[in-house]
N, CA and C atoms as a LAMMPS dump frame, in Angstrom:
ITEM: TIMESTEP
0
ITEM: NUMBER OF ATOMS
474
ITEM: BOX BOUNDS ff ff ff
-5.0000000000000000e+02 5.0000000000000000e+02
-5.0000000000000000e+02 5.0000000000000000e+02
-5.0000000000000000e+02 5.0000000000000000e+02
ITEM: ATOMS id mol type element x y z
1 1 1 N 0.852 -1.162 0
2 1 2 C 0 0 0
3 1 3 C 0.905 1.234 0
4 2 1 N 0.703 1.866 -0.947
5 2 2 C 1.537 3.22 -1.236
6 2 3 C 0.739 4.229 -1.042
7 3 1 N 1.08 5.615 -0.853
8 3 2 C 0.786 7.39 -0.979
9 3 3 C 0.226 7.449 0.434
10 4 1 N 0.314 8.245 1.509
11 4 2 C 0.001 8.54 3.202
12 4 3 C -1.424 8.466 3.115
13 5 1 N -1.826 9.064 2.051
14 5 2 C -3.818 8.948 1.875
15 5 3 C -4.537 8.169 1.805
16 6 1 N -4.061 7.211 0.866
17 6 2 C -4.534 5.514 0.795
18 6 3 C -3.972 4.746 2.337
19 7 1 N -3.308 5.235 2.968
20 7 2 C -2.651 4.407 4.041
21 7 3 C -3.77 4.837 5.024
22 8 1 N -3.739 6.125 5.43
23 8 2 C -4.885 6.543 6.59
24 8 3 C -6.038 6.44 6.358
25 9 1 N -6.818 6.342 4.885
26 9 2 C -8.12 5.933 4.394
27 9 3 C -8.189 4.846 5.153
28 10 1 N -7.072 3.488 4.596
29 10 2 C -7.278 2.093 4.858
30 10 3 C -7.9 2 6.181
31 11 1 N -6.967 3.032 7.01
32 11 2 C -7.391 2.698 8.847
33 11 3 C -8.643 3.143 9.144
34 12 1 N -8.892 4.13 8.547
35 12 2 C -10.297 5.155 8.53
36 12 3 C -10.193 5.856 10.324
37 13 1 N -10.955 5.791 10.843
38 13 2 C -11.391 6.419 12.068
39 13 3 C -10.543 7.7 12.577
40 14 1 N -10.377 8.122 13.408
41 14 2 C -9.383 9.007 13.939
42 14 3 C -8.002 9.131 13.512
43 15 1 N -7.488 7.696 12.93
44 15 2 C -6.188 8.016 12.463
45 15 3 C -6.269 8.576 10.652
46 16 1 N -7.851 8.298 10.332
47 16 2 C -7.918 9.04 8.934
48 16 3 C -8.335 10.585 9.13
49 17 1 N -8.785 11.202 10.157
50 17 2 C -9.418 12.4 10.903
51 17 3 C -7.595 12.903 10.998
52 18 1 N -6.634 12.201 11.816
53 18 2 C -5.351 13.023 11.717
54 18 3 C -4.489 13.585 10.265
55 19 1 N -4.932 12.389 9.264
56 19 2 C -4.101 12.894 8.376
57 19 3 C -4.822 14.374 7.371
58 20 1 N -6.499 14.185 7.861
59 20 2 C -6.524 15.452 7.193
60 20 3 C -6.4 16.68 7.885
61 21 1 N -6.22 16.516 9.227
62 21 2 C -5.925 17.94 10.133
63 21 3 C -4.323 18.221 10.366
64 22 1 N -3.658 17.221 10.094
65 22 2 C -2.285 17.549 10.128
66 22 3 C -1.617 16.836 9.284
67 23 1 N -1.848 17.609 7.826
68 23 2 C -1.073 16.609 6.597
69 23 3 C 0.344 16.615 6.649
70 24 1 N 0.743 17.333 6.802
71 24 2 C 2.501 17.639 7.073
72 24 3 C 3.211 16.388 8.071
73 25 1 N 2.595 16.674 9.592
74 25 2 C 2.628 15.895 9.988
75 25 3 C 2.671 14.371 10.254
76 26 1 N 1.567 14.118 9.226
77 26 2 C 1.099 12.631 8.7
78 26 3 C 2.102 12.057 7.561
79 27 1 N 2.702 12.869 6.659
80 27 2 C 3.392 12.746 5.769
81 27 3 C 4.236 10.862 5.47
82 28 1 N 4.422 10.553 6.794
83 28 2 C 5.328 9.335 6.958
84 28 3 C 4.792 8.564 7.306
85 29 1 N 4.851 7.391 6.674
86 29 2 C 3.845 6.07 6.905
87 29 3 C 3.98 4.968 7.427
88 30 1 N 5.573 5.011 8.177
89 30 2 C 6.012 3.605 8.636
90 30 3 C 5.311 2.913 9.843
91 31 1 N 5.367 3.684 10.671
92 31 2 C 4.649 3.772 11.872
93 31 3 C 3.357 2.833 12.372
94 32 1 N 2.656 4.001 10.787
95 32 2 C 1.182 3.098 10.723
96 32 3 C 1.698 1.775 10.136
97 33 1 N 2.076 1.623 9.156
98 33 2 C 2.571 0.34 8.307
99 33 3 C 2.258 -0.458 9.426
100 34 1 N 3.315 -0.491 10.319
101 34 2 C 4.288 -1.913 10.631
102 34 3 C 2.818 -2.104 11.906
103 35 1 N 2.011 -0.961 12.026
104 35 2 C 0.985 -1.147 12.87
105 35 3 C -0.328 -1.986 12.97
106 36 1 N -0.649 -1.857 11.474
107 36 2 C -1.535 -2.359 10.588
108 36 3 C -0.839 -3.861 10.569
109 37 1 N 0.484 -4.053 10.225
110 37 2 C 0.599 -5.366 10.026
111 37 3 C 0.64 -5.979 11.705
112 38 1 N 0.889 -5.776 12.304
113 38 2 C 1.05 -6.057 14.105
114 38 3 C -0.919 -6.665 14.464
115 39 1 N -1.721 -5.506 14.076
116 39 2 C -2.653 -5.401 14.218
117 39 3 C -3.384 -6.19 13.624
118 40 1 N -3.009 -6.646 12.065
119 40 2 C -3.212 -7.838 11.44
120 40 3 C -3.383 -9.163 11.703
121 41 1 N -1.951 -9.468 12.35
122 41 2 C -1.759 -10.605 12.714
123 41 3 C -2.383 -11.007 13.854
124 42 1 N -3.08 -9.94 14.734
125 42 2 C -2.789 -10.576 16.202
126 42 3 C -2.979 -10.195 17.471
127 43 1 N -1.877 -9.216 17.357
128 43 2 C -0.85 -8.456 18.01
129 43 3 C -1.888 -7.335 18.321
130 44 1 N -2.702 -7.024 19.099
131 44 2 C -3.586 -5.856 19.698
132 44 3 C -2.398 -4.655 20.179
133 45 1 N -2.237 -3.578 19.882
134 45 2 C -1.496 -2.73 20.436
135 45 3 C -2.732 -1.762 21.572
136 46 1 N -2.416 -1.501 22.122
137 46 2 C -3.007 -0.947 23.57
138 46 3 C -3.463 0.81 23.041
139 47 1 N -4.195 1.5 23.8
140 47 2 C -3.923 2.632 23.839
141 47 3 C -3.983 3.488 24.529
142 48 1 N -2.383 4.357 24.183
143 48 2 C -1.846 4.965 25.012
144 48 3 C -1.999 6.545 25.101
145 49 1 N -1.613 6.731 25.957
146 49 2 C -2.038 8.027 26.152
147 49 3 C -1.231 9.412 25.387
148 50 1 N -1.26 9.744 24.873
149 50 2 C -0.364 11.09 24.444
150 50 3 C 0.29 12.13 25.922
151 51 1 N 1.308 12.075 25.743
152 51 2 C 2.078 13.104 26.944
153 51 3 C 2.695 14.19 26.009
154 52 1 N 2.837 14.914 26.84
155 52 2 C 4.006 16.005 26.11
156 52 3 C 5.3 15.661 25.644
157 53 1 N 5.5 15.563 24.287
158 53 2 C 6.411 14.831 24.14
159 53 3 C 7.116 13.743 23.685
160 54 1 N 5.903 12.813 24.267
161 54 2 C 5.608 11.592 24.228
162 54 3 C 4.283 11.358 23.12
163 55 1 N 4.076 10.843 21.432
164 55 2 C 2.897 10.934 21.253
165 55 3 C 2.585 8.905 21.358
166 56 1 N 1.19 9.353 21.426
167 56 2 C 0.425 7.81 22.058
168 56 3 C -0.15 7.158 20.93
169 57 1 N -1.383 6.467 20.929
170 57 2 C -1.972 5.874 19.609
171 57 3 C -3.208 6.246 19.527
172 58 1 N -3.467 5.834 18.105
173 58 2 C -4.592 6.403 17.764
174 58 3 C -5.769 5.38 17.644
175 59 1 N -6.974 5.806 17.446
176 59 2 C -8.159 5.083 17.072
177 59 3 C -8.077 4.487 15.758
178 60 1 N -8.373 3.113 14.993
179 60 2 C -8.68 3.374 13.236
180 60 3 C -10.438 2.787 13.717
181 61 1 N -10.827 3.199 12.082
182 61 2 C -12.39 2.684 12.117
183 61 3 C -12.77 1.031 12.623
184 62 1 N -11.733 0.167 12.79
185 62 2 C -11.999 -0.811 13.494
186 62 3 C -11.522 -1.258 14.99
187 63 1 N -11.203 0.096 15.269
188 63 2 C -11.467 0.342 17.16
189 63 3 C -10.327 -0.233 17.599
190 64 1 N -9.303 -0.511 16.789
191 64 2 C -7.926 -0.927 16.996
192 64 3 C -7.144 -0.017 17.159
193 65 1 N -6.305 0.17 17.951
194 65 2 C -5.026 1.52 18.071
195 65 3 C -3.489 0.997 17.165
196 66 1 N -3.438 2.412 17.087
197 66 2 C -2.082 2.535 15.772
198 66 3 C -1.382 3.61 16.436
199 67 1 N -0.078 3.361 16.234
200 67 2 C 1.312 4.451 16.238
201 67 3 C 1.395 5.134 14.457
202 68 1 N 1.712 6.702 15.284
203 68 2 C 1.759 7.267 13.99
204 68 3 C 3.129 7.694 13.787
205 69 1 N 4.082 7.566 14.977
206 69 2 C 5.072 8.092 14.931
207 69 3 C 6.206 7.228 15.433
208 70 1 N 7.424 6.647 14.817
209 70 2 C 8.394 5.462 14.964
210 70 3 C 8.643 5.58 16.05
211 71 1 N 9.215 6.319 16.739
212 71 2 C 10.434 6.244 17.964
213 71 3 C 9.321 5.941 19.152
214 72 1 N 8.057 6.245 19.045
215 72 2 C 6.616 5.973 19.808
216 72 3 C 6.457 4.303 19.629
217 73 1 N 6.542 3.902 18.433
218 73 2 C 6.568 2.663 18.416
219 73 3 C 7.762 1.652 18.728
220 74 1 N 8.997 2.045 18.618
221 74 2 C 10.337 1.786 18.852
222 74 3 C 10.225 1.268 20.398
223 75 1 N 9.419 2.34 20.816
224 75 2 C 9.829 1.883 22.682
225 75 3 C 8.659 1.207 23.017
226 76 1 N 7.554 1.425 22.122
227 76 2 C 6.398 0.132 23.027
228 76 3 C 6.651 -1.572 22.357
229 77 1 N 7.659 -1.394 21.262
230 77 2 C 7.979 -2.743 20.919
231 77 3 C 8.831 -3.41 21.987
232 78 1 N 9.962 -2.137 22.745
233 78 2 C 10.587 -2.63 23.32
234 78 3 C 10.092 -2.934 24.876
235 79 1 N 9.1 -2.484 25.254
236 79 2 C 7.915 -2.574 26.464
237 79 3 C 7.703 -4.245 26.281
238 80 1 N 7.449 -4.188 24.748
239 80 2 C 6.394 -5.195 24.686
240 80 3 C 6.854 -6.647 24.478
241 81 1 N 7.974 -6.335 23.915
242 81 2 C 8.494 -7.499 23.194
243 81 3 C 9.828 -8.189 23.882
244 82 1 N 10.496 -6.981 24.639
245 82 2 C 11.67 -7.059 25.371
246 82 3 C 13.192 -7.024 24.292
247 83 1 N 14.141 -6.712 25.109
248 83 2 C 15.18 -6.879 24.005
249 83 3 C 16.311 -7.627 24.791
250 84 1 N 17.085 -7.58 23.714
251 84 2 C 18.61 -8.89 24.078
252 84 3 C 18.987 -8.567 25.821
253 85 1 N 19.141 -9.209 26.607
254 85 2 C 19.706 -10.5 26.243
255 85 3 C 18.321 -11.374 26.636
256 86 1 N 16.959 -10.205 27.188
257 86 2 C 15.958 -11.219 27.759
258 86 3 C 15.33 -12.474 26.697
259 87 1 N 15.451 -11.349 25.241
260 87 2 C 14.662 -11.671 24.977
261 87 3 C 15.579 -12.007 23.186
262 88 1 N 15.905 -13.447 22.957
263 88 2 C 16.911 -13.946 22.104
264 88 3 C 16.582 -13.693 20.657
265 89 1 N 14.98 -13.198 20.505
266 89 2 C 15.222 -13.215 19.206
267 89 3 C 14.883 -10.947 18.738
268 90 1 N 15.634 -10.204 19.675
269 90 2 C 15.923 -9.109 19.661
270 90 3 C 17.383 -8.65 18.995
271 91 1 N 17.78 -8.34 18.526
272 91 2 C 18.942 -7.729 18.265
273 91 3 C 19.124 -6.036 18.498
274 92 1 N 19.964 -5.488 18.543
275 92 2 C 20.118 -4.319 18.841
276 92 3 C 21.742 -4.011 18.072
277 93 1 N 21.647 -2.836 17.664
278 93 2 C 23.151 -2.534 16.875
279 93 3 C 23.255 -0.464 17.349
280 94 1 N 24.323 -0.358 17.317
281 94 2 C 24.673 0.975 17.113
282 94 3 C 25.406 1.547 16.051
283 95 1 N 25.46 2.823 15.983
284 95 2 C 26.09 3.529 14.868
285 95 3 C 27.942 2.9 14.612
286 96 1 N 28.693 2.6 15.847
287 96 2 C 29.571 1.52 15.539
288 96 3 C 29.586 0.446 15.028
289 97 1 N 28.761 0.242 15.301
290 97 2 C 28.376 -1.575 14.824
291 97 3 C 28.392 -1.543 13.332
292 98 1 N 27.498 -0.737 12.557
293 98 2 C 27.1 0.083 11.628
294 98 3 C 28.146 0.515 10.628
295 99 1 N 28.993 1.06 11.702
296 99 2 C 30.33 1.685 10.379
297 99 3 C 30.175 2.526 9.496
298 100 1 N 30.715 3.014 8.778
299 100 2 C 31.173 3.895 7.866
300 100 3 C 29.129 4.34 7.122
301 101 1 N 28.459 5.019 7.27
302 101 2 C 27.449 5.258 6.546
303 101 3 C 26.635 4.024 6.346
304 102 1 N 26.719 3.428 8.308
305 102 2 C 25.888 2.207 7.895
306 102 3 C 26.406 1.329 6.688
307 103 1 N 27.354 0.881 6.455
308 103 2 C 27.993 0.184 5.491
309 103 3 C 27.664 -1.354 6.276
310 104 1 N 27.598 -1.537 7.414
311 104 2 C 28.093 -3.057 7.717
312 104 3 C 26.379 -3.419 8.324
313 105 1 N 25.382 -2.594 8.401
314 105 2 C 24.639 -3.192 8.698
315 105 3 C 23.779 -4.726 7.366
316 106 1 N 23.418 -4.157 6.828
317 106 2 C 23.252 -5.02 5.841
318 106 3 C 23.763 -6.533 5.803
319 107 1 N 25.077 -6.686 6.516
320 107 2 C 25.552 -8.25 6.403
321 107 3 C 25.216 -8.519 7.894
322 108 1 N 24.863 -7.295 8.678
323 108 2 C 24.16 -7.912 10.327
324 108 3 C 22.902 -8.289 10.03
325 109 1 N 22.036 -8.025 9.265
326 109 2 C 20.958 -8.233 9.101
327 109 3 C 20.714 -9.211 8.349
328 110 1 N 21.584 -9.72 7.176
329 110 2 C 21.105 -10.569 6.166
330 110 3 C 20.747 -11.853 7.035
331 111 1 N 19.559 -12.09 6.285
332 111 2 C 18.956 -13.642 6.757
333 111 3 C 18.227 -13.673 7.228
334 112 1 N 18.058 -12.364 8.232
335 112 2 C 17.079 -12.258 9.231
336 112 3 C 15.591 -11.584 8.677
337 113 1 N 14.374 -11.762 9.105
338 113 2 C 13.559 -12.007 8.737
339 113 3 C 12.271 -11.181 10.115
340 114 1 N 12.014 -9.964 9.976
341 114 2 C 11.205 -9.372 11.221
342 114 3 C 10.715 -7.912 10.998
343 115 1 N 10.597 -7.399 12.13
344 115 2 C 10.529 -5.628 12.1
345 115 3 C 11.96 -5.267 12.469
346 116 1 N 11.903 -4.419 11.524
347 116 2 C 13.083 -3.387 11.667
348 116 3 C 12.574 -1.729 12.164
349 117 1 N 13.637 -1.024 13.209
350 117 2 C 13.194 -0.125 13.889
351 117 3 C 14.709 0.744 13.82
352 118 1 N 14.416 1.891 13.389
353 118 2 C 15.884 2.49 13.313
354 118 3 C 15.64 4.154 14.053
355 119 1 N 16.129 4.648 14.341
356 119 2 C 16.197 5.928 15.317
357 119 3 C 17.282 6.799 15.035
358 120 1 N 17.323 7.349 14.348
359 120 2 C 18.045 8.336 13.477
360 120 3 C 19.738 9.092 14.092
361 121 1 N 20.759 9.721 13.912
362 121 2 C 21.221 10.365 14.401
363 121 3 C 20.762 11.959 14.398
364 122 1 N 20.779 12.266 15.935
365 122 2 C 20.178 13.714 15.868
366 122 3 C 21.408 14.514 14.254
367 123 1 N 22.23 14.513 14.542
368 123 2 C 23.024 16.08 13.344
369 123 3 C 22.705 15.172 12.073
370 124 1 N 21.895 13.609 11.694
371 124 2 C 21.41 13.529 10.28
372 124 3 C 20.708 14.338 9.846
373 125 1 N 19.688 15.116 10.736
374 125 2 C 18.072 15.667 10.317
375 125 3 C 17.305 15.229 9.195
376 126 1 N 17.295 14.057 9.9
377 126 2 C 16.574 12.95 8.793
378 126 3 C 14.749 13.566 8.896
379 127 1 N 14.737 14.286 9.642
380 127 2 C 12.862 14.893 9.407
381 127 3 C 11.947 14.058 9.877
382 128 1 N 11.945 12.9 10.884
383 128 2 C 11.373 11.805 11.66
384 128 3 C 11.777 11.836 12.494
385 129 1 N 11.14 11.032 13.54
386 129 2 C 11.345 10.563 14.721
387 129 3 C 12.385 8.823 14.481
388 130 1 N 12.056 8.407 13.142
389 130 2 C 13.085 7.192 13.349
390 130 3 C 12.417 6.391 11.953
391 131 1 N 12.693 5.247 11.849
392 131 2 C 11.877 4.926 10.989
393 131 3 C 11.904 2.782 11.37
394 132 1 N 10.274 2.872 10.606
395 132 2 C 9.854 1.365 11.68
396 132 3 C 9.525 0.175 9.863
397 133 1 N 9.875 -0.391 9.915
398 133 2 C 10.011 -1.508 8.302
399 133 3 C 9.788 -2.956 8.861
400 134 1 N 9.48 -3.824 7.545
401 134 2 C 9.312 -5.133 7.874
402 134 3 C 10.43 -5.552 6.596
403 135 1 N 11.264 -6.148 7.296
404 135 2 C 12.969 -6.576 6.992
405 135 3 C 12.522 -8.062 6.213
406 136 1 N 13.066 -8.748 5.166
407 136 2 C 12.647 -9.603 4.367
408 136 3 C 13.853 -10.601 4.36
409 137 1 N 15.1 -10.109 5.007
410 137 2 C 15.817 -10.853 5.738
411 137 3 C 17.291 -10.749 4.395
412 138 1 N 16.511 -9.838 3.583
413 138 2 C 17.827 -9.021 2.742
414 138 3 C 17.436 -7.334 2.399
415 139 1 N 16.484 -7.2 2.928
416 139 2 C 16.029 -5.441 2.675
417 139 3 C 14.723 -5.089 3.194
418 140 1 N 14.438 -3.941 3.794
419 140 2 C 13.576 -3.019 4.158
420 140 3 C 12.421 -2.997 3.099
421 141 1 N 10.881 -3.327 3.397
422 141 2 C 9.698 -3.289 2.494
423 141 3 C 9.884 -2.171 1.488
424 142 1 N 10.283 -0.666 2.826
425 142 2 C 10.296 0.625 1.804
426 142 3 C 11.87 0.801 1.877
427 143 1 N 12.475 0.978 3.011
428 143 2 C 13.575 1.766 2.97
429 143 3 C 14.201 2.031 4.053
430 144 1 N 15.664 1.397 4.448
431 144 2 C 16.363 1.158 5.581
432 144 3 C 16.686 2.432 6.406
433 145 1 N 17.474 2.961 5.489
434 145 2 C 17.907 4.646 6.24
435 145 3 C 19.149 4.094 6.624
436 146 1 N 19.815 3.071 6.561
437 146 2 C 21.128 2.539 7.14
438 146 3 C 22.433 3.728 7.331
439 147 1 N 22.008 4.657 6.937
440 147 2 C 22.987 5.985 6.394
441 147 3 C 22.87 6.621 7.806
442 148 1 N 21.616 6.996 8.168
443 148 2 C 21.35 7.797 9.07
444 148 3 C 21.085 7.279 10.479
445 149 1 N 21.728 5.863 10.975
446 149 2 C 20.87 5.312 11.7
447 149 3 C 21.839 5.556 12.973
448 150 1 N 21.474 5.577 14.131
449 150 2 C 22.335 5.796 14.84
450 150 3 C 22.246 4.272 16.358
451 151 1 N 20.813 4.013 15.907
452 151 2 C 20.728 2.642 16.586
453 151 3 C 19.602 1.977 15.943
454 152 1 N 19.583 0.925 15.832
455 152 2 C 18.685 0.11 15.001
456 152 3 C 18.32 -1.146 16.132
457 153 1 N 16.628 -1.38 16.283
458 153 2 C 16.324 -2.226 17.47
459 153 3 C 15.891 -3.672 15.822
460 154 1 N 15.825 -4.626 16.423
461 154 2 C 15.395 -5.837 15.167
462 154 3 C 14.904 -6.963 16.362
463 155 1 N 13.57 -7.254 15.723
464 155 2 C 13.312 -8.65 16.623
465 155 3 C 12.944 -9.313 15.429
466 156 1 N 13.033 -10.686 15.365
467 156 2 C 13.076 -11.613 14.438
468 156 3 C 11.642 -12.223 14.507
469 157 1 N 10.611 -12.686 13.613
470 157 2 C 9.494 -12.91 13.748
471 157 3 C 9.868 -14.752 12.641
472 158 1 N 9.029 -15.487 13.611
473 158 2 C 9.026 -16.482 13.14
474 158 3 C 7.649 -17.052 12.457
């Protein structure tokens, strides 16, 4: 599913009410993506409250809650799902790990097969909060950002 309009239509309810009151805002679709597919499968995401700061989830027309914004979803995966060492099929990498323009992530990742969650370096001004993908276990559905990443969370879905 491609263009932010067809994406927030799909959800309809309040999270289609956000993208027409704050199109700018709405602009980025990973968020919802990887939400819709969570939500798909299963996986009920909760909803949370919006803080200052902090944004929460939204309503869609089937009374299910969605993240509209990565680094929002980044940390309730990690709430939810747990990460290394609890939790074995988590990985976690940093901008070292990473190397030269994200050069070495790609052979950390090959094979692997899950959500991918990346969180930008602040002096990239990558224009997000981070960005959230479903990894095919050689590339990102839309698009890694491996350039800009400054930590990348990965849990492996079986």
């Amino acid at each position: 599913m491609t263009g932010a309009d067809n994406v927030y239509s799909y959800v309809g309810g309040d999270v289609a009410q956000a993208r027409l009151d704050y199109p700018i805002e709405t602009n980025n679709t990973c968020a919802l993506k990887v939400s819709i597919a969570l939500n798909e499968s299963g996986i009920n995401i909760p909803f949370i409250q919006s803080t200052s700061g902090n944004p929460g989830t939204i309503q869609g027309a089937d009374g299910k809650y969605y993240f509209l914004n990565a680094k929002a979803l980044n940390v309730w995966m990690k709430k939810t799902f747990g990460i290394s060492p609890s939790n074995p099929q988590h990985y976690k990498y940093n901008s070292v790990d990473g190397g030269t323009d994200g050069e070495n992530f790609p052979t950390l990742l090959n094979g692997k097969k899950g959500i991918y969650s990346m969180i930008p370096d602040p002096q990239a001004n990558f224009g997000a909060s981070g960005h959230a993908d479903m990894f095919d276990g050689n590339k990102c559905a839309a698009k890694c950002y491996f350039n800009v990443a400054q930590e990348i969370d990965f849990w492996v879905l079986n």
